[in-house]
C-alpha positions in Angstrom: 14.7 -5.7 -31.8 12.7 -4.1 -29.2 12.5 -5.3 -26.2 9.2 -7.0 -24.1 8.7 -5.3 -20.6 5.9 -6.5 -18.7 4.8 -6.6 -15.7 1.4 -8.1 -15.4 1.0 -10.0 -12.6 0.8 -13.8 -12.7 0.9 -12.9 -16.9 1.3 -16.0 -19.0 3.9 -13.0 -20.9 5.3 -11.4 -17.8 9.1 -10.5 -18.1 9.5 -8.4 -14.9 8.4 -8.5 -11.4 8.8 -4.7 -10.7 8.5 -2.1 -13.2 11.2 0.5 -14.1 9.0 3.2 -12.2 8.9 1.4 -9.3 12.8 0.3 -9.5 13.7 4.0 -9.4 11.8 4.6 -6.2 13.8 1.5 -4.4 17.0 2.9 -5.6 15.9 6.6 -4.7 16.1 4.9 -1.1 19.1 3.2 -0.8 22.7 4.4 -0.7 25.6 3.5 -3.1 22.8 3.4 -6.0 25.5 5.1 -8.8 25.9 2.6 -11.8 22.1 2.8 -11.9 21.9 6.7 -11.7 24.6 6.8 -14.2 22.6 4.4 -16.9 20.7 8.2 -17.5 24.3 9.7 -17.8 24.8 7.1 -20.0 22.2 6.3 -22.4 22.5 6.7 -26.7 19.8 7.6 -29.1 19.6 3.6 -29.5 19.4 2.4 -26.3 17.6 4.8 -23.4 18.2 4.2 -19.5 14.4 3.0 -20.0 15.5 0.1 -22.1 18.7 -0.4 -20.4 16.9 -0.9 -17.0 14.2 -2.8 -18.5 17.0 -5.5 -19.4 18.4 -5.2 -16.3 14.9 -6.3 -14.8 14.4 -8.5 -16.9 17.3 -10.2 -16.3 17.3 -10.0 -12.7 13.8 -11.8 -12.9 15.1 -14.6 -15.0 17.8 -14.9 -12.5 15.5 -15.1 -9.5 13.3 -17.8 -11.1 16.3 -19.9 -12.3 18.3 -19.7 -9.5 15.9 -21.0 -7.1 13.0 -23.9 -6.2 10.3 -21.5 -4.6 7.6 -22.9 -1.4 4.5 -23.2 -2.4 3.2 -23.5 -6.2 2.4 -20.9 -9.2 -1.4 -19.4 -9.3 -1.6 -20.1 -12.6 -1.7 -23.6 -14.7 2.0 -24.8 -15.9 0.7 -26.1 -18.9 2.0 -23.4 -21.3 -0.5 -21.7 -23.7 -3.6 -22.3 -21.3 -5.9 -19.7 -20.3 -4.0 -18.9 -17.0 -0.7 -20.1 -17.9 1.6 -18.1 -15.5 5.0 -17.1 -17.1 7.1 -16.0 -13.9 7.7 -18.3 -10.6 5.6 -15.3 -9.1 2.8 -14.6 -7.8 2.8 -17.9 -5.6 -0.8 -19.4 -5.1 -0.7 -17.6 -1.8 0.4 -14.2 -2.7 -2.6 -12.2 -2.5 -3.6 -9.2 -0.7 -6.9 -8.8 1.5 -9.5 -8.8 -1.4 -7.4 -12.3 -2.8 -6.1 -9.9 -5.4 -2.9 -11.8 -6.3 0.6 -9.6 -5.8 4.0 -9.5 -6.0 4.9 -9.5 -2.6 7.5 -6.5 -1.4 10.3 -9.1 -0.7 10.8 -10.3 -4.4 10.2 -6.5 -5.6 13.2 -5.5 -3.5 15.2 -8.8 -4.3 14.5 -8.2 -8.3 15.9 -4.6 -7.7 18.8 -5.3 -5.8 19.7 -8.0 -8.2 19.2 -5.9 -11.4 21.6 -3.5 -9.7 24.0 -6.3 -9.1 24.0 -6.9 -12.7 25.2 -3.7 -13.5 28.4 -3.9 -10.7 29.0 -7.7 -12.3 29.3 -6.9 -15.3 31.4 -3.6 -15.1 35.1 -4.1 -14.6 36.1 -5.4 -11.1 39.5 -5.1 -10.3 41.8 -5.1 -6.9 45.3 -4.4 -5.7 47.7 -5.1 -8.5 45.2 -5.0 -11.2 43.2 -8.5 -10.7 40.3 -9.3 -12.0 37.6 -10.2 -8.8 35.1 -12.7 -10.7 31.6 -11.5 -8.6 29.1 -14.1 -7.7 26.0 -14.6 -10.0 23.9 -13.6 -7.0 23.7 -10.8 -4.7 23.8 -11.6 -1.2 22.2 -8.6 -0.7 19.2 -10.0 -3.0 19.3 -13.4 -1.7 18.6 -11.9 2.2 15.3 -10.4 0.7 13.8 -13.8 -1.1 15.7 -16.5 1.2 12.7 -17.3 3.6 10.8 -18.6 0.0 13.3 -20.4 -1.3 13.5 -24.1 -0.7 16.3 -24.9 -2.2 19.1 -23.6 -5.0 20.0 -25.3 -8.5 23.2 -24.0 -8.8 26.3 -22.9 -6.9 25.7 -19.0 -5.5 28.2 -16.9 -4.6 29.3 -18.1 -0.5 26.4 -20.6 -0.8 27.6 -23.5 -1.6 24.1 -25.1 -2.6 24.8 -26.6 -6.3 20.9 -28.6 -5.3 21.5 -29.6 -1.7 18.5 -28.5 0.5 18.5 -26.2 3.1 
């Protein structure tokens, strides 16, 4: 089955936030960037780096918008099939630029990314002195420092935050 990448923004079919263009430029700049280099190194005549990073993102999005309750509302109507039913917890109401274009604003971009690249280290094996397996957070920390001035509160447990609901 193939899979459904897009990036639309505020889409009622939206699967990603960032696209795998613009994941490779944020990994381009930022060190210690290897398991996602090596998903080229890789990649099979059935399943490319393209389609392997496009899980990845998609993943990571559905991860963002699970993990966390968001400030603010969706653009679009909730009711599902509408006209401007919006898919992803992003763009917020307020996310648009100067011409009230709605975006994804740079902060969720760079969580999704850093999260996708998460999923690759969490799901590799992780092992320490004497061979034991180190069970890795669902979140990044790294990802959560991008998003956390958005989020109002978590619906599960996340790593060192011990949310599991509890508001900030």
């Amino acid at each position: 089955m193939a899979v459904i990448f897009n990036t639309t923004v505020g889409g009622a079919s939206a699967t990603s936030y960032v696209s795998v263009g613009s994941a490779d430029d944020y990994m381009a700049t930022r060190t210690d960037t290897s398991a996602w280099d090596d998903l080229l190194a890789n990649s099979t005549s059935t399943l490319s780096a393209t389609t392997k990073k496009q899980y990845l993102l998609i993943q990571s999005t559905r991860e963002i918008d699970t993990t966390f309750r968001f400030f603010g509302s969706r653009d679009g109507d909730d009711l599902k099939g509408s006209d401007d039913y919006q898919n992803l917890e992003f763009p917020r109401a307020e996310d648009t630029d100067q011409d009230g274009t709605l975006i994804i604003e740079q902060e969720v971009q760079d969580c999704t990314c850093e999260q996708a690249l998460w999923l690759l280290l969490r799901n590799s094996p992780q092992t320490a002195e004497g061979e034991n397996v180190i069970k890795l957070p669902k979140f990044s920390e790294q990802a959560y420092d991008y998003i956390k001035s958005r989020v109002t509160r978590a619906v599960i447990k996340v790593g060192r935050y011990g949310w599991q609901g509890s508001d900030y």
